[in-house]
N, C-alpha and C positions, 0 to 999 in steps of 0.2 A: 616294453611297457607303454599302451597306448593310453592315448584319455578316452575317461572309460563317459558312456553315458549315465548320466546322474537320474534317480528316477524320483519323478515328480511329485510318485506317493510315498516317499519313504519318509521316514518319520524323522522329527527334529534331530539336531545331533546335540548330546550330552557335552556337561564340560569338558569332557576329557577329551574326545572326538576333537571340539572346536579347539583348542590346544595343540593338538594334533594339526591340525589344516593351519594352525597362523605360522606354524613351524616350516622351515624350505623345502622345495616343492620335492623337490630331490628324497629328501628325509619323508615325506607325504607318499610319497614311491616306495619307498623301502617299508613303511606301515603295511600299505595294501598288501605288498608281495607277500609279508608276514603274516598278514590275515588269510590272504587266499590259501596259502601253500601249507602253513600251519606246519612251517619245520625251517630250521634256517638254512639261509641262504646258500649256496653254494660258490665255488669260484667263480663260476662266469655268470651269475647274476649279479657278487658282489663288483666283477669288472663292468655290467653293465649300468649298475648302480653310481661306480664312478666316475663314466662316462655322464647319466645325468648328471651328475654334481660339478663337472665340470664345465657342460653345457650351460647351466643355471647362472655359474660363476661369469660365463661368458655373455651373458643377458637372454639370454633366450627365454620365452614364455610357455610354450607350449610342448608338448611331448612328456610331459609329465601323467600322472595318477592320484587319485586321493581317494582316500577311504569314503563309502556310502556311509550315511547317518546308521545307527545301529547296526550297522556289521559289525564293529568289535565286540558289542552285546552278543548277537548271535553266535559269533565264534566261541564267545566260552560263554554258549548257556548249554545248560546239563540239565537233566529231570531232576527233580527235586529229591533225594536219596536221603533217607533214613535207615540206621538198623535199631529194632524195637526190643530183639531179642536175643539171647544167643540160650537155644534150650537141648535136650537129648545127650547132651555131652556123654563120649564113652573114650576109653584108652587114652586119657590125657591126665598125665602125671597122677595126680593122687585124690583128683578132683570124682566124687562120686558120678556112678552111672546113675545117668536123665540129671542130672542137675543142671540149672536156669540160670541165667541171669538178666534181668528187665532193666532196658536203659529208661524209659517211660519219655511220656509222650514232651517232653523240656529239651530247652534249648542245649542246656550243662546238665549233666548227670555225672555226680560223683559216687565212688566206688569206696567204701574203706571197708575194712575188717581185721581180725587179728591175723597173726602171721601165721601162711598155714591154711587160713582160709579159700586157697583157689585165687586171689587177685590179679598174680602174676600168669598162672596157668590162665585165665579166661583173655588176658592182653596177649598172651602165646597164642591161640586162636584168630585173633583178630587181625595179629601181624601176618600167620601163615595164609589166611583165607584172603586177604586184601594184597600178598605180593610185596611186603615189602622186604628191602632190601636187609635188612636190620632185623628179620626173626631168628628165633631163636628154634632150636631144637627142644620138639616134644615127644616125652618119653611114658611110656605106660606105666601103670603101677607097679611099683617093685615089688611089693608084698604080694600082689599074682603070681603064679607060675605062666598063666597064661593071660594077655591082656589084651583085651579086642583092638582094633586097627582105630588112630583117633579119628573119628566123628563128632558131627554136632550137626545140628536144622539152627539156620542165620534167620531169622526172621524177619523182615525187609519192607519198607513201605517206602514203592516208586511214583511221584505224581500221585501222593496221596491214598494208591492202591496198595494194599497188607498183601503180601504170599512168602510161604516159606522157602525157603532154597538149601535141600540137601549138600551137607560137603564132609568133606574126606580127604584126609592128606593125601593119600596117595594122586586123588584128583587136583590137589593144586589150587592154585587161585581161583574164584569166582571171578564169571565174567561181568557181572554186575558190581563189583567192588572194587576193579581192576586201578580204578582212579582214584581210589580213599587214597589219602595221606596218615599215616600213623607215627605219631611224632615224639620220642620219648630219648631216654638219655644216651641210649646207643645209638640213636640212629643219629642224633647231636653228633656224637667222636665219630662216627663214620663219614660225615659231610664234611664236619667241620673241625674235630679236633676240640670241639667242647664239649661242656655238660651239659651246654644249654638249646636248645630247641626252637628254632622259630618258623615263624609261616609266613610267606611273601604272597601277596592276595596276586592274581591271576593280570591284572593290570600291573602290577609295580615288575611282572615278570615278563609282563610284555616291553616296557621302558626299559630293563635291563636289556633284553634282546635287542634294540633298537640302538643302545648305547655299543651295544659288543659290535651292531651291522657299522656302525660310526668310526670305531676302532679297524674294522677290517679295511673298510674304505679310504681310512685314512691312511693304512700300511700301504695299500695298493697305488695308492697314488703319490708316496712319496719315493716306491718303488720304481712307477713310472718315470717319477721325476730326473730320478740317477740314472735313467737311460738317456733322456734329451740330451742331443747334445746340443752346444749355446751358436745361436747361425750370428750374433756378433763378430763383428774383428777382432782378430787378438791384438793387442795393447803390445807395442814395443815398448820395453824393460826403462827405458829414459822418458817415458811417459806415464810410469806407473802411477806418482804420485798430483801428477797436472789435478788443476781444480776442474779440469772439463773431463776427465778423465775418471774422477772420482764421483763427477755429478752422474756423466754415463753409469755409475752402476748402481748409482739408488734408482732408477729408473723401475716400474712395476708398471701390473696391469690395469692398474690404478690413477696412473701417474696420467693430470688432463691433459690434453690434447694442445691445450692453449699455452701449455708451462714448457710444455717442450720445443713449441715454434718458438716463444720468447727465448729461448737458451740456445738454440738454433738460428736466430737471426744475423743475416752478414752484413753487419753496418757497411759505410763507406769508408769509415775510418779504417775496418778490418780488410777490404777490399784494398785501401793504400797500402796498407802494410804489406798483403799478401807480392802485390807487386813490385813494393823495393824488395822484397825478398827475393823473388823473380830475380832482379836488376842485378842483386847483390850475387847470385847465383850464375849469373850469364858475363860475369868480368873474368875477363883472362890473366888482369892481371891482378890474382889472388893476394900474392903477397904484400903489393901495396895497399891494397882494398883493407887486406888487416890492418895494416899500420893506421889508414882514416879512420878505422873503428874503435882502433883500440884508442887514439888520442880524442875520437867524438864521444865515447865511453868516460874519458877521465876531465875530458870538458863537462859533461855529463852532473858527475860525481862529484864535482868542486864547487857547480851550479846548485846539486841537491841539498851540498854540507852547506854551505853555506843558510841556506833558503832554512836548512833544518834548524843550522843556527840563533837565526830571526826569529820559529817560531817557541824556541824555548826562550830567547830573551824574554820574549812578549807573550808566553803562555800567563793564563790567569792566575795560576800559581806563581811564578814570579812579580807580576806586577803587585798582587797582593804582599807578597812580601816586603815591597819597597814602602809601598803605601802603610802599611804598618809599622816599619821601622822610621819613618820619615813622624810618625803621629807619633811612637813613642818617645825619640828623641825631641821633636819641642815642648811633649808634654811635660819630661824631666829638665828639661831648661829653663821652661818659663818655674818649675821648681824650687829648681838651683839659684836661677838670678830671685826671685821672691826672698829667701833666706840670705842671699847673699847681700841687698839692700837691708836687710834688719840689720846686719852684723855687721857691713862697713858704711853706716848710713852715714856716721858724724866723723871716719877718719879723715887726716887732713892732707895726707896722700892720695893724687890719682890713682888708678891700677892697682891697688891693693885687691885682693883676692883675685888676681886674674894672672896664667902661667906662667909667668916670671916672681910672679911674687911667690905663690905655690910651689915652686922650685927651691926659693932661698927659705922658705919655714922648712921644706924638709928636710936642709943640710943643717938648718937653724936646730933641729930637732936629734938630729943625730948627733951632731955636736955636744949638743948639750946632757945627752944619756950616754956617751962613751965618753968625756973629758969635765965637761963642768960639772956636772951634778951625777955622778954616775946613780944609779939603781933609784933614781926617783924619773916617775912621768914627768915628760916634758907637755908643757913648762911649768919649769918649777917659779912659785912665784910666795914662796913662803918670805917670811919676814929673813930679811938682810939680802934675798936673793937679790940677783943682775941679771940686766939682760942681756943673754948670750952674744948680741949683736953688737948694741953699744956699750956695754960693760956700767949700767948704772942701774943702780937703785931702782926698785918696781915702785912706782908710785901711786897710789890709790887707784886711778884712772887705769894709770899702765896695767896693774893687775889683772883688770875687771876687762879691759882690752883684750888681752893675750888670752883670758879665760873665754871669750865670745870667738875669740881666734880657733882657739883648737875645737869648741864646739861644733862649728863650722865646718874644720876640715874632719875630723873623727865622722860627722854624719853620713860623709860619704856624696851628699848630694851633686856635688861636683863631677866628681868622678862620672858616678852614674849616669849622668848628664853626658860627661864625654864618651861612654864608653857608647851609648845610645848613637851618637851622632859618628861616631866612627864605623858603628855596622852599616847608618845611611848612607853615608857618603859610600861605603863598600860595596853595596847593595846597588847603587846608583852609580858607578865606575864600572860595575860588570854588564849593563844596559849595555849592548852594543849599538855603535851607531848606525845609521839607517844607509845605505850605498849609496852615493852619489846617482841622479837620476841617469847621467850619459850610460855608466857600468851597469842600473840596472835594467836599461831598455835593451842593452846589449845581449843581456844574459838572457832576458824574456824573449828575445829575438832566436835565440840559439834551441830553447822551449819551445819553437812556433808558435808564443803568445803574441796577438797584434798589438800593434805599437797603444791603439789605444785605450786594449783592456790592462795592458802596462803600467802604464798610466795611473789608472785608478786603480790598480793595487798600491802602485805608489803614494795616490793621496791617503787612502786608507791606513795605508801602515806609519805616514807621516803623523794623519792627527793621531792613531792610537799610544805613537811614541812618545807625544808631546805631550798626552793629556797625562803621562804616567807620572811627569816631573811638580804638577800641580794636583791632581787628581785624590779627593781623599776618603775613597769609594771606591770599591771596583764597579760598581753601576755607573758609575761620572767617564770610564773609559770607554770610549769605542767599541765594537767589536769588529773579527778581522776575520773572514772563511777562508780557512786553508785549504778546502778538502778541494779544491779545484787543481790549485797549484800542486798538491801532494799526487791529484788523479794525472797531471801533466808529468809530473819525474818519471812518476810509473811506469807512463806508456810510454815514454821515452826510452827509459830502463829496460824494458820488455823486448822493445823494437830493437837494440844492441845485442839483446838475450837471443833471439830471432835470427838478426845476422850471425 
């Protein structure tokens, strides 16, 4: 399929044409071929077919074809065909000899009559004389003993021009009718398995062909495809899963040019590596070599856990939780002591309401609901009552006392109060504390971190630890990037993996 030359006087190209040409260039090929040849494709044009589409797919511009402006018009243009009449009718069913029937000079011409009338018989005519595949057998009159042979004169206007055209079953189809379509409810279950009848215009029959050349092309080429075999490396079995390994197979022909140098690149870091491995691979004596690796591995791993340690003390979520337990607890304290001045503002005892004293009201109280006063709330402070403690008389004051007493402790706000301050302090006991600087330069030393990016991880995580004991925001904290230290374990990690 060469490029063909365009001629300069052809006439503009219709919507459909330019639809056709914005389509790949490939698919623009397989148009032409379908115009010119005017019958489908064969095997080794559809192989040559997929040859362009693969060329195309490979960038290529030229070696393609496209349909001329009004070629597909010319390919299916036909003379303009009318039948005007069907007249002379003889030996067809029970339809009289010379009888006529005029379609007239309209676009639609409808047929009725009663039953009986010939309707059927004169469409028996039209389907044997036009060829289709869906006639019916026509039978002479029964009521004859003898019944002439069926005829009839078609009456025809081609391009406008009237002439009659003799026919005769025994002749067959006319060769001027050869292309009518005759569309009715058998010829529907003959296609299709329905009742129903439809007509696909000459263009929508062209795009199905075009769709089926699509379909062949694409068998053929994925036919091809199971023959290639892959000119990669095969993949050793302990490699399968490697992330370079898995990246090697998304790889297409698609895939830029620049994305593969970057994945490709041999730092100098991967260059060291490659050469302790070298190193590692060139000692003789193996066995000890293990034993450096397996204790620089678990030096390694005590350095990691640790460091992992650090960063859950001091993830955001932890320190938020300090910081919120640290706010809740004085917020129910400065609570508790608020109620706790209303209630022992005027006793004449220090330490009243504070855990020693809270201690002897609650033996004070047990006491006094198991032996003194059983099955009455403590304290009982009805008339003649005692106090459990000192064995006298409640007296007006003491009453009203002891009743502000249990107020107090019943509210709970105490409690509350302690139970707050006891998740803080729990919360702030699990903080770990920060290593000693000598242990941690040592350790970043072991990392191949320099002594004085060391350093300032170390001030870093100093103030972030200190601001968590004051801090009462997690915005008021520091922040502290791991992902350096985390990308150090790894390669380290990796480099042991290696060895």
């Amino acid at each position: 399929m060469n490029n063909i030359q365009e001629d300069h006087h052809s006439q503009e190209p219709d919507s459909f044409e330019t639809w056709i040409n914005e389509r790949p260039k490939w698919l623009q090929s397989a148009a032409r071929l379908l115009i010119d040849s005017k019958k489908k494709p064969n095997d080794a044009e559809i192989a040559e077919l997929a040859r362009l589409c693969f060329k195309e797919a490979s960038g290529a511009k030229d070696g393609f074809s496209k349909i001329v402006p009004g070629a597909l018009a010319q390919a299916a243009q036909r003379p303009e065909l009318r039948i005007n009449k069907i007249s002379g009718v003889s030996g067809v069913n029970a339809i009289k000899a010379g009888a006529s029937l005029a379609f007239g000079n309209t676009k639609l011409a409808v047929i009725y009559g009663a039953n009986g009338s010939g309707k059927t018989s004169f469409s028996r005519i039209l389907k044997q004389a036009c060829g289709s595949r869906a006639k019916d057998e026509l039978l002479g009159n029964v009521f004859f003993n003898e019944s002439p042979p069926a005829a009839a004169d078609i009456e025809l206007s081609i391009s406008g021009k009237a002439q009659s055209v003799p026919w005769t079953l025994s002749g067959g189809v006319l060769a001027h009718l050869r292309h009518v379509h005759v569309f009715d409810t058998k010829t529907a279950q003959m296609y299709m398995g329905k009742n129903e009848a439809t007509y696909e215009p000459s263009r929508m029959r062209f795009n199905s062909s075009l769709i089926a050349i699509c379909d062949r092309v694409s068998t053929f080429l994925k036919q091809e495809k199971k023959t290639l075999a892959s000119k990669l490396p095969s993949t050793p079995p302990m490699l399968i899963h490697a992330v370079p390994i898995q990246w090697l197979n998304t790889i297409k022909a698609i895939t830029k040019l620049e994305v593969i140098e970057k994945k490709c690149e041999f730092s100098k870091e991967l260059d060291d590596e490659r050469v302790a491995t070298e190193t590692a691979l060139a000692q003789k004596d193996v066995e000890g070599r293990l034993k450096v690796i397996a204790q620089d591995r678990l030096v390694c791993k005590r350095i990691k856990d640790g460091i992992d340690s650090l960063k859950s003390a001091l993830a955001d979520e932890t320190i938020q939780a300090v910081i919120t337990a640290r706010s809740d607890a004085n917020k129910k304290r400065n609570i508790a002591n608020e109620e706790a001045e209303k209630v022992f503002a005027n006793v004449a005892l220090d330490g009243v309401g504070q855990s020693t004293w809270m201690a002897l009201w609650k033996h004070a109280k047990e006491f006094s609901e198991k032996h003194a006063y059983p099955n009455v709330n403590f304290p009982s402070t009805g008339d003649g009552s005692r106090c459990v403690l000192c064995q006298q008389e409640f007296t007006i004051d003491g009453k009203e006392r002891m009743d502000h007493f249990q107020v107090y402790v019943q509210g709970g706000l105490e409690a509350d109060a302690k139970t707050a301050e006891n998740l803080r302090d729990e919360l702030t006991r699990r903080m770990l504390s920060l290593p000693l600087e000598h242990d941690w330069l040592i350790q970043m030393n072991q990392l191949t971190v320099s002594e004085e990016v060391a350093k300032q991880y170390m001030s870093a995580l100093t103030l972030r630890r200190k601001a968590v004991d004051t801090a009462d925001s997690l915005a008021a904290v520091p922040i502290f990037d791991w992902s350096p230290l985390d990308k150090t374990c790894q390669h380290l990690s990796n480099a042991f993996d290696v060895e």
